[in-house]
TORKOL-4160 file (C-alpha; in steps of 0.2 Angstrom, whole numbers, padded with zeros to 4 digits, m for minus):
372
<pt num="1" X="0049" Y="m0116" Z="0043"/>
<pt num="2" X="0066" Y="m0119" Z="0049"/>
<pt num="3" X="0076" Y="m0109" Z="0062"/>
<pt num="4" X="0085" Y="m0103" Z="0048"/>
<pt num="5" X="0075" Y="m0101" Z="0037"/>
<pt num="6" X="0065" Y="m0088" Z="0049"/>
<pt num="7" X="0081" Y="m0078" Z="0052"/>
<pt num="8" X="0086" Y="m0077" Z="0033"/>
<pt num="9" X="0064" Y="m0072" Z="0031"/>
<pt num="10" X="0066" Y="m0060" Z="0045"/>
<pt num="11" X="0081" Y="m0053" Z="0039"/>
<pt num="12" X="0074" Y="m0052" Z="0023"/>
<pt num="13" X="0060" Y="m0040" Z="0028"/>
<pt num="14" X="0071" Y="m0031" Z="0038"/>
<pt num="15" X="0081" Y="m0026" Z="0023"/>
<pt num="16" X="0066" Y="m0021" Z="0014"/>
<pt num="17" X="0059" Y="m0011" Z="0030"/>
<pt num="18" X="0078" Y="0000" Z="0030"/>
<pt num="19" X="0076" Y="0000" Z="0011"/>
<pt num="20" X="0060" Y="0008" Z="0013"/>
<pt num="21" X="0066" Y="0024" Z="0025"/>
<pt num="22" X="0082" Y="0027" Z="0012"/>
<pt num="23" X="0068" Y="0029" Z="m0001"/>
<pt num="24" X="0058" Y="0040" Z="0009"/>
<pt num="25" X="0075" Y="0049" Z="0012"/>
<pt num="26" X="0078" Y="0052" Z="m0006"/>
<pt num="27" X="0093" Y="0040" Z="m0006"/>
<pt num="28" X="0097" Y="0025" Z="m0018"/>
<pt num="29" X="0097" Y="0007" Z="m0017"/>
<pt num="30" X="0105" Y="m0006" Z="m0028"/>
<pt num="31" X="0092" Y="m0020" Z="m0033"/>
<pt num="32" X="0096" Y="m0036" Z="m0039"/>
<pt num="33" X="0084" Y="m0051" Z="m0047"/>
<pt num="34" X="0087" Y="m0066" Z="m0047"/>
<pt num="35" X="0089" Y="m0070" Z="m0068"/>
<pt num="36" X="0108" Y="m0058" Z="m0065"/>
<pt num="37" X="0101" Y="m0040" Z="m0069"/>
<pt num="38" X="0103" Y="m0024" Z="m0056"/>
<pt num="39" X="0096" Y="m0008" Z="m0054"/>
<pt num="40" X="0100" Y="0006" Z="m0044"/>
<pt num="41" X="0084" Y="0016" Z="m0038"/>
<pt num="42" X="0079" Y="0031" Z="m0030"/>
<pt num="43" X="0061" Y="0036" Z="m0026"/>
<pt num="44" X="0056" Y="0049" Z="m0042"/>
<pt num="45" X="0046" Y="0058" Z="m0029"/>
<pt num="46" X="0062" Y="0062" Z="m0020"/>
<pt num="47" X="0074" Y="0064" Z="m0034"/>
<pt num="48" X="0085" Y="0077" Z="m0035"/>
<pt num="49" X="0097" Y="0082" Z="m0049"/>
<pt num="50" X="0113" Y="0079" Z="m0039"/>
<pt num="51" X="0105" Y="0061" Z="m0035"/>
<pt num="52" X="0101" Y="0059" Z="m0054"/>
<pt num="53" X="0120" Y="0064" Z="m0061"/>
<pt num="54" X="0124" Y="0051" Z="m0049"/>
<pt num="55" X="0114" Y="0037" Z="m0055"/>
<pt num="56" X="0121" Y="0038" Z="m0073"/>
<pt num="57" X="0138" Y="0039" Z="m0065"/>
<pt num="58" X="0138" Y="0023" Z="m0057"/>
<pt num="59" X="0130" Y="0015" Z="m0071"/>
<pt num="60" X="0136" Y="0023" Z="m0084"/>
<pt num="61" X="0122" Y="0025" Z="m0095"/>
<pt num="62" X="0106" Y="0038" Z="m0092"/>
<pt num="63" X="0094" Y="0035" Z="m0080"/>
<pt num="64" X="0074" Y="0030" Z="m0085"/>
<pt num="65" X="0060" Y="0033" Z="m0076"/>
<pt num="66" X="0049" Y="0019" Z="m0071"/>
<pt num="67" X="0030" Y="0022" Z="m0069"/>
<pt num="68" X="0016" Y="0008" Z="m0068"/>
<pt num="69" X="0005" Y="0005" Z="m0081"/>
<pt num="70" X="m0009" Y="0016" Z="m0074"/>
<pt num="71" X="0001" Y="0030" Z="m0073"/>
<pt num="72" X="0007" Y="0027" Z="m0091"/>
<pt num="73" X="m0012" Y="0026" Z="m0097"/>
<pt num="74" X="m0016" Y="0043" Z="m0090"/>
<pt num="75" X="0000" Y="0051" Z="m0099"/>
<pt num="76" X="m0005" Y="0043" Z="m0116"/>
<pt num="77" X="0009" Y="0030" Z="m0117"/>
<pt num="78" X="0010" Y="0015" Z="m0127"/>
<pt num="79" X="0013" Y="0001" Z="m0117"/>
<pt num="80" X="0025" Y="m0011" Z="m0124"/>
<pt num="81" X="0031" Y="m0018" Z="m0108"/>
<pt num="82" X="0025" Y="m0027" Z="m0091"/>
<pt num="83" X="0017" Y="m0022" Z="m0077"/>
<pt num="84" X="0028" Y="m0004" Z="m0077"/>
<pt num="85" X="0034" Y="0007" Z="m0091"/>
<pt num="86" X="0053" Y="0017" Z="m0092"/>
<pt num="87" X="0053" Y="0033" Z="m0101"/>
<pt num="88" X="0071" Y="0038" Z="m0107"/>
<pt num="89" X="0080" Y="0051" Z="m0100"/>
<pt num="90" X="0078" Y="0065" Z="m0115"/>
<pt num="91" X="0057" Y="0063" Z="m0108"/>
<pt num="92" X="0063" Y="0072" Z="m0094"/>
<pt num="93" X="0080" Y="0077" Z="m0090"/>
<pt num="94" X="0080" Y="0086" Z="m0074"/>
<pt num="95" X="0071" Y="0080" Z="m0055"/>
<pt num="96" X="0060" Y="0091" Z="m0058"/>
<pt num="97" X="0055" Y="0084" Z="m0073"/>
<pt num="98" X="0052" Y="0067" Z="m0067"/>
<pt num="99" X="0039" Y="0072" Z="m0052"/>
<pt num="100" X="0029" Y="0081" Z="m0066"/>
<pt num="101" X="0029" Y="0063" Z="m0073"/>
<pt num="102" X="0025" Y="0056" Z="m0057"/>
<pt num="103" X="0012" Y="0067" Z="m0048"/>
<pt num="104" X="m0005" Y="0070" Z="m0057"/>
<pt num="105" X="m0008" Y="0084" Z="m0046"/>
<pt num="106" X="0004" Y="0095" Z="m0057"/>
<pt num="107" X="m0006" Y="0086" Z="m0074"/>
<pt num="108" X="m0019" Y="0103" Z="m0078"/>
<pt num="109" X="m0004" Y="0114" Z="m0073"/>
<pt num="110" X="0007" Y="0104" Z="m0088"/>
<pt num="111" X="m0007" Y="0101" Z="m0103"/>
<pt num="112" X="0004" Y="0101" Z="m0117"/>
<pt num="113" X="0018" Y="0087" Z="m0112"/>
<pt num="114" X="0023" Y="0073" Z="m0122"/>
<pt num="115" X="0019" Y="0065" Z="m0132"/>
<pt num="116" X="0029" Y="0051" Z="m0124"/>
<pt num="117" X="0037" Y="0035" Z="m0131"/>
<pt num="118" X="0041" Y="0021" Z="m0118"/>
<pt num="119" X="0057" Y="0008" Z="m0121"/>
<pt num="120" X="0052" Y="m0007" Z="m0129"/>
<pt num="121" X="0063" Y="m0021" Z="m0121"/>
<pt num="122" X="0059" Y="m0031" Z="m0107"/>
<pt num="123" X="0060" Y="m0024" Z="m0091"/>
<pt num="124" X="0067" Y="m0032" Z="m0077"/>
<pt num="125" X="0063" Y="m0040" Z="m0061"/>
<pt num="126" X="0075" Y="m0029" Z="m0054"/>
<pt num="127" X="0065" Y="m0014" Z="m0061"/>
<pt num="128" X="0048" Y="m0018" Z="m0056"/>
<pt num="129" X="0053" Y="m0020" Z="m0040"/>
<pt num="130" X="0059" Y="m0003" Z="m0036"/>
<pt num="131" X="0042" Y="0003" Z="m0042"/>
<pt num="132" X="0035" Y="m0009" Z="m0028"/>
<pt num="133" X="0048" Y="m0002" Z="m0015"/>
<pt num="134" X="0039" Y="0017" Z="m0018"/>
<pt num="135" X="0023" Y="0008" Z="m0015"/>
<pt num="136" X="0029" Y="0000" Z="0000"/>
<pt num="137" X="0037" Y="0017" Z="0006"/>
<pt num="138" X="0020" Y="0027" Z="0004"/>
<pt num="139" X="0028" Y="0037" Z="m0008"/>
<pt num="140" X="0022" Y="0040" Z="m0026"/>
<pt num="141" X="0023" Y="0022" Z="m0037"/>
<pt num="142" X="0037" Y="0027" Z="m0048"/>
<pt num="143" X="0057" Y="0027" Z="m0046"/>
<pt num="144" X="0072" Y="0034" Z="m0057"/>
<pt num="145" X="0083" Y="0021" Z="m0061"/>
<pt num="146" X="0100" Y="0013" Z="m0070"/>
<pt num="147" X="0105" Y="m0003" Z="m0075"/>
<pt num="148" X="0123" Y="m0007" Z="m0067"/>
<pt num="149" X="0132" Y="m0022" Z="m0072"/>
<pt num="150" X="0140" Y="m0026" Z="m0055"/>
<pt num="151" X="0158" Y="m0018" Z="m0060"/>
<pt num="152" X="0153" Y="m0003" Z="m0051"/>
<pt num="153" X="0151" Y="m0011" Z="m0033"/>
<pt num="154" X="0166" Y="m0003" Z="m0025"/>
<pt num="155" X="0158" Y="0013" Z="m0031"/>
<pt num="156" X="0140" Y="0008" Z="m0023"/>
<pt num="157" X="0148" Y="0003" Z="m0007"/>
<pt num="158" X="0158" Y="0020" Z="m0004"/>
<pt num="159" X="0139" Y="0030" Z="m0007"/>
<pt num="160" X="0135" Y="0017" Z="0007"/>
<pt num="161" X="0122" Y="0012" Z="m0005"/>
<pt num="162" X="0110" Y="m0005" Z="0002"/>
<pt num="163" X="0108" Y="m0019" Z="m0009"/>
<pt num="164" X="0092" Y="m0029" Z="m0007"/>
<pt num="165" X="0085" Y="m0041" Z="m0019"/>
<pt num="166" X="0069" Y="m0040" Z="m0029"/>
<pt num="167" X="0061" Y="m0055" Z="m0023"/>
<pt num="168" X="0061" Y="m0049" Z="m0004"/>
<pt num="169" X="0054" Y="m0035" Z="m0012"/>
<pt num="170" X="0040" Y="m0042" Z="m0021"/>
<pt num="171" X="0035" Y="m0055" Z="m0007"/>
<pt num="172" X="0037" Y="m0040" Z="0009"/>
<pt num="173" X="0019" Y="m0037" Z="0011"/>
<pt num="174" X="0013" Y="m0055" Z="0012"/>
<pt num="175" X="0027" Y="m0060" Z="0021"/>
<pt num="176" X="0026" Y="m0044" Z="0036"/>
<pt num="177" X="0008" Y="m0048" Z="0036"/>
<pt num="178" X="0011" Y="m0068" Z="0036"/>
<pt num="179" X="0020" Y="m0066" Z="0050"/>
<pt num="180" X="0010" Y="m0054" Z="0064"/>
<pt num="181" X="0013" Y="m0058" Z="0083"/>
<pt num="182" X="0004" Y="m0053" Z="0098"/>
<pt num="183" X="0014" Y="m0039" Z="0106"/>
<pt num="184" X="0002" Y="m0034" Z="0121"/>
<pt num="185" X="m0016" Y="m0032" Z="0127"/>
<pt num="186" X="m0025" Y="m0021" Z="0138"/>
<pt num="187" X="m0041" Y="m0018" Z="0144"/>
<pt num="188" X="m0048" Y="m0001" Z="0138"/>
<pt num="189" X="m0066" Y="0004" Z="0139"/>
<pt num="190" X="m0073" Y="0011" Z="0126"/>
<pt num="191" X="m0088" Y="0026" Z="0125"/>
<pt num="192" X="m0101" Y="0013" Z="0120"/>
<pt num="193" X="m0091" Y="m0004" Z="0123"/>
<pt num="194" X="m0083" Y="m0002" Z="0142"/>
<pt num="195" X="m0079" Y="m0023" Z="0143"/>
<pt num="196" X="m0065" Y="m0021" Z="0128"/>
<pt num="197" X="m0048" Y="m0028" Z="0124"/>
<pt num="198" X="m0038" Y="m0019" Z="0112"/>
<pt num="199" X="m0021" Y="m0030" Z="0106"/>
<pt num="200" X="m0008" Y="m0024" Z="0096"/>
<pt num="201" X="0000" Y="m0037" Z="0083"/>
<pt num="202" X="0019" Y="m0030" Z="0073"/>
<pt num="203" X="0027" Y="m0041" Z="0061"/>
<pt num="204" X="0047" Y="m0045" Z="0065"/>
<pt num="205" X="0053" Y="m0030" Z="0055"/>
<pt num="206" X="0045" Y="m0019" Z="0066"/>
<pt num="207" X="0033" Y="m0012" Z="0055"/>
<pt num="208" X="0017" Y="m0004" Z="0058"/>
<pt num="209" X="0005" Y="m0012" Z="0071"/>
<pt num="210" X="m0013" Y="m0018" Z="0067"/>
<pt num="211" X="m0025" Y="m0020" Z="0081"/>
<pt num="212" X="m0039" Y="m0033" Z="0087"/>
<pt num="213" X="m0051" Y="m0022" Z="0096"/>
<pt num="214" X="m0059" Y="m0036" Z="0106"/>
<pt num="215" X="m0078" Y="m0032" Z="0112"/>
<pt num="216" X="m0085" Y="m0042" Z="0128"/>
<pt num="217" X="m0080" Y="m0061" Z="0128"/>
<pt num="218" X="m0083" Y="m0069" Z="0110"/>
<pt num="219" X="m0084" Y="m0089" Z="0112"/>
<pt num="220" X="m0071" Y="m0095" Z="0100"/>
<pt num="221" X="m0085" Y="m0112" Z="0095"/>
<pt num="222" X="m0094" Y="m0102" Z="0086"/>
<pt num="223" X="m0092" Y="m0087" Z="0071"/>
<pt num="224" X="m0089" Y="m0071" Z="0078"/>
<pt num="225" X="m0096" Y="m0054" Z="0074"/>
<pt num="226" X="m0082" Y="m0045" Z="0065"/>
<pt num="227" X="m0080" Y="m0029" Z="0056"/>
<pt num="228" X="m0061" Y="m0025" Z="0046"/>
<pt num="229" X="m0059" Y="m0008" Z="0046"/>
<pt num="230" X="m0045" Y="0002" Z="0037"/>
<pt num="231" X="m0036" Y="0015" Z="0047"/>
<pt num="232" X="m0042" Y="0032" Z="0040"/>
<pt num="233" X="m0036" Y="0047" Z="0050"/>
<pt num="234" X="m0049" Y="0058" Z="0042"/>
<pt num="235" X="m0064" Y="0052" Z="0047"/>
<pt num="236" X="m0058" Y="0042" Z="0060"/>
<pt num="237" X="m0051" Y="0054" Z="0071"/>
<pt num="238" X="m0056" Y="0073" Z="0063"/>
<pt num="239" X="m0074" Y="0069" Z="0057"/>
<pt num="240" X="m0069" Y="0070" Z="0039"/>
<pt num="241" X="m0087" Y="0071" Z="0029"/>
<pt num="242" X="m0077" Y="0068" Z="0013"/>
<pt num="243" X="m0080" Y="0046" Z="0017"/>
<pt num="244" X="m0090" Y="0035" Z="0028"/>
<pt num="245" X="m0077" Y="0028" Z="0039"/>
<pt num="246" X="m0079" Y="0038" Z="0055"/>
<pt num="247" X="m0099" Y="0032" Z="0054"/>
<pt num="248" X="m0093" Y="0015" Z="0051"/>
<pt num="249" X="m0079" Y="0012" Z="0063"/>
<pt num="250" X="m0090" Y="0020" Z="0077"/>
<pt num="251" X="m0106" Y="0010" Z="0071"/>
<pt num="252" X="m0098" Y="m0007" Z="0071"/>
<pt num="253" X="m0091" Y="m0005" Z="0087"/>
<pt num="254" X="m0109" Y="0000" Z="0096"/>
<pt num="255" X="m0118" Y="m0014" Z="0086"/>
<pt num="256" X="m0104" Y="m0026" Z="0091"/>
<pt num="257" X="m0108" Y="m0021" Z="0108"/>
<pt num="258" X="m0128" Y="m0022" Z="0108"/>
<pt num="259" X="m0124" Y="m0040" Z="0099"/>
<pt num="260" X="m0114" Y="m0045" Z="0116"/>
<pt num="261" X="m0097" Y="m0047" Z="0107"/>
<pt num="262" X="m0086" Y="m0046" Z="0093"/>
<pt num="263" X="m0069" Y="m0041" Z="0087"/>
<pt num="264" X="m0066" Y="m0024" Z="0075"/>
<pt num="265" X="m0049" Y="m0027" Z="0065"/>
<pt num="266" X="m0042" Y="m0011" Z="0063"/>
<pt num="267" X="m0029" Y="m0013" Z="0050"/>
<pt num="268" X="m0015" Y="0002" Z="0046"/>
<pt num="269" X="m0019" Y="0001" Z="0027"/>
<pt num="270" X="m0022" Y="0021" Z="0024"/>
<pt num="271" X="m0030" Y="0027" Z="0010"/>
<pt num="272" X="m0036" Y="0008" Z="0003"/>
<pt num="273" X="m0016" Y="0005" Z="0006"/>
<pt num="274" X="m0008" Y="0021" Z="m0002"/>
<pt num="275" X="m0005" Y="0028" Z="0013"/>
<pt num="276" X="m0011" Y="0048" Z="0020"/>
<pt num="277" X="0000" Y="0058" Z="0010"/>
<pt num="278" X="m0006" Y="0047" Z="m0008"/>
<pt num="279" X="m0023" Y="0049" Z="0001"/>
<pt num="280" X="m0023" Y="0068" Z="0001"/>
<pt num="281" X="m0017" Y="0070" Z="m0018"/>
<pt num="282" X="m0031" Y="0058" Z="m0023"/>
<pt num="283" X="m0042" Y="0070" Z="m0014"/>
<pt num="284" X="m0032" Y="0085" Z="m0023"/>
<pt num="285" X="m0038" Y="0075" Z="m0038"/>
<pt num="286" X="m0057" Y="0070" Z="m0034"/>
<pt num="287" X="m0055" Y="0092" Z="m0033"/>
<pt num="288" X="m0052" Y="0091" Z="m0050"/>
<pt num="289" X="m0068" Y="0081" Z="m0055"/>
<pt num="290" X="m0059" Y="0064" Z="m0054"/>
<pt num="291" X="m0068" Y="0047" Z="m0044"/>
<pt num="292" X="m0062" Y="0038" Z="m0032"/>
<pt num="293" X="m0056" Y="0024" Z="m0042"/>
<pt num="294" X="m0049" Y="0037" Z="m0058"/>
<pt num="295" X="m0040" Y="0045" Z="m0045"/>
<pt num="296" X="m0027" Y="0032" Z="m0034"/>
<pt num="297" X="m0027" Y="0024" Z="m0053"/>
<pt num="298" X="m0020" Y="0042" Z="m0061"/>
<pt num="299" X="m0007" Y="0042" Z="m0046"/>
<pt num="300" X="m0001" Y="0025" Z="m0051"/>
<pt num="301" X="m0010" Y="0013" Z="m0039"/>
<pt num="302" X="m0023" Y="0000" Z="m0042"/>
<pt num="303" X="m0039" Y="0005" Z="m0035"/>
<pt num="304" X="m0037" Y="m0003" Z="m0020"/>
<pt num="305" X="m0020" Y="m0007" Z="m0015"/>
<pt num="306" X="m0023" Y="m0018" Z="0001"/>
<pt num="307" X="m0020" Y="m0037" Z="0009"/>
<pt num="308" X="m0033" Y="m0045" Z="0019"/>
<pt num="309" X="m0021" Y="m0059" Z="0026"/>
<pt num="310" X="m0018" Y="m0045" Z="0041"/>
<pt num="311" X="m0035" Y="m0049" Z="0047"/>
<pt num="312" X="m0037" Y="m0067" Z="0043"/>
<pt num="313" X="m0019" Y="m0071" Z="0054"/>
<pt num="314" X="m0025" Y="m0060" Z="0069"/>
<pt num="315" X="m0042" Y="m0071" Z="0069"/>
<pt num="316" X="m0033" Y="m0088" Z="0069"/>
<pt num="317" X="m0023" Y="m0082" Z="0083"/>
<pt num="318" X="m0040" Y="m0075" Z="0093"/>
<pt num="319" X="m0044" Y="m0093" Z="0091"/>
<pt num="320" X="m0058" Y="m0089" Z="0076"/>
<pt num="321" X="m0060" Y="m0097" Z="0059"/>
<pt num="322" X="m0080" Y="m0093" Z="0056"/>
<pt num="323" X="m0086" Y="m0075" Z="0055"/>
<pt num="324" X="m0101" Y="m0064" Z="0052"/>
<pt num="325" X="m0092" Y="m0049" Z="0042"/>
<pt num="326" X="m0100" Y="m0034" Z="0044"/>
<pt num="327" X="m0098" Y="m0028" Z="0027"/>
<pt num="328" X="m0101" Y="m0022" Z="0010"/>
<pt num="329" X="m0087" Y="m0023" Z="m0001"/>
<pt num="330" X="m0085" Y="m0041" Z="m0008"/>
<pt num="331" X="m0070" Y="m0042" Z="m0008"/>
<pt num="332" X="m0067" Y="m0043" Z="0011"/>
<pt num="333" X="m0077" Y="m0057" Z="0011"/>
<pt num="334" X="m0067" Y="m0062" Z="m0003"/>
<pt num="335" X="m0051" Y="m0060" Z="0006"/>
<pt num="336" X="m0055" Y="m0067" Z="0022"/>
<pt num="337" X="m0060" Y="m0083" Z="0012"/>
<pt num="338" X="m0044" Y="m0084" Z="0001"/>
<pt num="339" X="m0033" Y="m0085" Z="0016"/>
<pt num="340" X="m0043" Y="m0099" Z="0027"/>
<pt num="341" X="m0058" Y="m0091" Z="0035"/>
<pt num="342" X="m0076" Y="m0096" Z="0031"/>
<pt num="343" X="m0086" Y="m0080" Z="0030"/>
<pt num="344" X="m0106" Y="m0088" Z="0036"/>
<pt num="345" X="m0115" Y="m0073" Z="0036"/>
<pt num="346" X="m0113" Y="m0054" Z="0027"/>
<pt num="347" X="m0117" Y="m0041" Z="0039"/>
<pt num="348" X="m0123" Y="m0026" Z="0030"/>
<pt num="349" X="m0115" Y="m0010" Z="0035"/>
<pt num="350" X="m0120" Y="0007" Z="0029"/>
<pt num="351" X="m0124" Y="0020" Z="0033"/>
<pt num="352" X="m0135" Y="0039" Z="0028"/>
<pt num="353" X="m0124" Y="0049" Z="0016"/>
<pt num="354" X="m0121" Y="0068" Z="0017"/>
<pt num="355" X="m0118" Y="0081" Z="0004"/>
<pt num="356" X="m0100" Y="0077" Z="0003"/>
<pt num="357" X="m0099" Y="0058" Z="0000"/>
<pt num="358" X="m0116" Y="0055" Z="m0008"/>
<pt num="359" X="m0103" Y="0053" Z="m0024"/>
<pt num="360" X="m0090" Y="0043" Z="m0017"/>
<pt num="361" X="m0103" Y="0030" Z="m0010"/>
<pt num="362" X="m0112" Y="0030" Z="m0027"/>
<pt num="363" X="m0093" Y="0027" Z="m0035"/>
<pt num="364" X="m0090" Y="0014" Z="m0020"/>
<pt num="365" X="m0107" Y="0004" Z="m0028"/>
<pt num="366" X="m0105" Y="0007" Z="m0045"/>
<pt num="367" X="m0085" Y="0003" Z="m0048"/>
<pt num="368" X="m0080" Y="m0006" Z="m0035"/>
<pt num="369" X="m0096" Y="m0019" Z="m0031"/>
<pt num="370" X="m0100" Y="m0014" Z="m0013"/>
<pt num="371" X="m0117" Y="m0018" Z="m0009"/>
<pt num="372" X="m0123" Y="m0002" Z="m0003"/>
C-alpha cells in the first residue's frame, strides 16, 4: 500500500470511528454508496421523535426502519429484500415505536403487534450500511433512515451532520483489525505466570486495544501454545457463573505456564462481538427461556458476530505462523487458518460445568460445534 493510499485507509476508519460515537449520541449521519444512492441514519435504539421529524424533513419523504434479517424472522416478516428489511413509517410512527421494533426484550410485554409488511424494492448499499454502523457502535442492529437525493446538502451541513460512505463502513472491521500496531509492552507478573509480557496493539483510528499476553519466552521456530480469548467482563473479572470464560481465561493461562510458554490473545470482542450492553439483553432473553444462539439472533445479530484476523495479525507480528490452539470451537481454528496461520494441533479446553451454564455449554456443543 502507497503513502497515500494508507492516509485515505486511515482516514477512512477514522470517519467510521466518529461516525460510530454520533450514533451512540443519538445523532444522524448522511451515508452515501457508491451506485448514487444516500441515506440519512440514526441509531433506532437512540431515536427520538424530534430526530425522526427531522429525517423526513431533510429528505422529504417518511423515514423506514431498517432491521436485519434475524430481527425480521423473529417479528414474523416476509422477507422480500437483502440482508436487512425496512418497515414503513405507519408500522411505527413514534421513537418509541421503533425500539419496540428493535429491542426483544420489550417483545412478551407487546404480544399483539403486527402483523408487519416489509417494502419490497431493493434496498441500498447506503442502507445496509447504516444497519452495520449500529453494529459497529454496540448499539442494537437496527437504524431509522431516509433516502435524500443530495439537494438537501446545504440543510445536512447546517445540522453539522457527517457524511461517510458505505464501503468504509462495510470494510471497517477488517480494515481496524488489518491494521493493528504494537503500541507498548511491559512486564507484568501474573498469579500463576510471573515471567509474562503483556502488549497492547490499537488500529490507527484509535479504537479498542487487543492484547498479546505473552507467557515465558516462546521460540518463534516452532508452533506456539496459544489460547484466543474474547474479553468478557462477566466472568473475567466478577466470577459470572452464567459462562465458562473466567475458568478458561485463568486455566489457559496456568497451563500455558506449566507447558513453559505460550501467548493468550485476549481480543475486546464482548459478548461473541455485540458488545456488554447487547450481552446483557441476550442474558434478559435466555431469562425468558431463549438459547444462547435464539437469543443474539432475536436482537438482530448473527450468533456470533466476531473476526479472528485480530489474533492472526498479533501472531505474525510476535513472529509466529504455527500454533497449538487451545480450543473447542472450530471455528477458531477455522479463522486462524483463513487468515494465514497453520493450526498443528487442537488443544482441548474445557472445563466442569455448574448449575448455571450446564445449558449454555450443552447449547455451545449442540449449535455451534464446539467440541466439548
Amino acid at each position: 500500500m502507497t503513502a497515500i493510499e494508507n492516509t485515505s485507509s486511515n482516514a477512512a476508519m477514522l470517519a467510521v470511528d466518529r461516525a460510530s460515537h454520533d450514533f451512540r449520541r443519538g445523532r444522524s449521519i448522511q451515508i452515501r454508496d457508491d451506485a448514487g444512492s444516500t441515506v440519512i441514519a440514526v441509531a433506532a435504539e437512540m431515536g427520538t421523535d424530534q430526530a425522526i421529524s427531522r429525517l423526513a424533513e431533510l429528505g422529504g419523504d417518511e423515514p423506514a426502519i431498517a432491521i436485519t434479517h434475524h430481527r425480521a424472522r423473529t417479528l414474523k416478516v416476509r422477507l422480500y429484500t437483502d440482508e436487512i428489511v425496512l418497515l414503513p413509517f405507519k408500522s411505527w410512527r413514534t421513537a418509541d415505536g421503533a425500539r419496540t421494533i428493535a429491542d426483544p426484550t420489550t417483545d412478551l410485554a407487546n404480544p399483539l403487534r403486527g402483523p408487519y409488511t416489509a417494502d419490497r424494492d431493493p434496498v441500498s448499499a447506503a442502507s445496509i450500511a447504516a444497519v452495520q454502523l449500529a453494529k459497529i457502535s454496540r448499539l442494537l442492529p437496527s437504524a431509522i433512515l431516509v433516502p435524500c437525493d443530495g439537494n438537501n446538502d446545504d440543510l445536512v451541513a447546517e445540522d453539522g451532520i457527517a457524511s461517510i460512505r458505505a464501503s468504509d463502513v462495510m470494510s471497517y472491521e477488517m480494515d481496524t483489525a488489518g491494521t493493528l500496531r504494537q503500541v507498548t509492552a511491559a512486564r507484568v507478573p501474573l498469579e500463576n505466570a510471573e515471567n509474562t509480557r503483556i502488549l497492547t496493539y490499537r488500529s490507527p483510528d484509535g479504537g479498542r486495544e487487543h492484547l498479546a499476553i505473552v507467557i515465558g519466552e516462546p521460540p518463534t521456530n516452532r508452533p506456539v501454545l496459544a489460547r484466543i480469548h474474547s474479553e468478557c467482563f462477566t466472568g473475567d473479572l466478577i466470577g459470572s457463573l452464567k459462562c465458562d470464560c473466567g475458568q478458561q481465561l485463568r486455566g489457559a493461562i496456568s497451563q500455558i505456564a506449566e507447558e513453559g510458554g505460550g501467548i493468550l490473545l485476549y481480543l475486546r470482542q464482548e459478548g461473541r462481538g455485540i458488545g456488554l450492553t447487547n450481552k446483557l439483553r441476550a442474558y434478559a432473553l435466555q431469562d425468558q427461556g431463549f438459547d444462547t444462539v435464539e437469543a443474539n439472533e432475536r436482537l438482530g445479530f448473527e450468533s456470533d458476530e466476531r473476526i479472528f484476523l485480530p489474533a492472526a495479525r498479533i501472531l505474525k507480528q510476535l513472529g509466529f505462523d504455527q500454533v497449538r490452539l487451545m480450543t473447542n470451537n472450530p471455528d477458531k481454528v477455522e479463522g486462524l487458518t483463513s487468515f494465514g496461520i497453520e493450526v498443528v494441533e487442537r488443544v482441548p479446553h474445557a472445563f466442569p460445568s455448574n448449575d448455571h451454564n450446564e445449558f449454555y455449554l450443552s447449547v455451545k456443543k449442540e449449535k455451534s460445534g464446539h467440541l466439548l
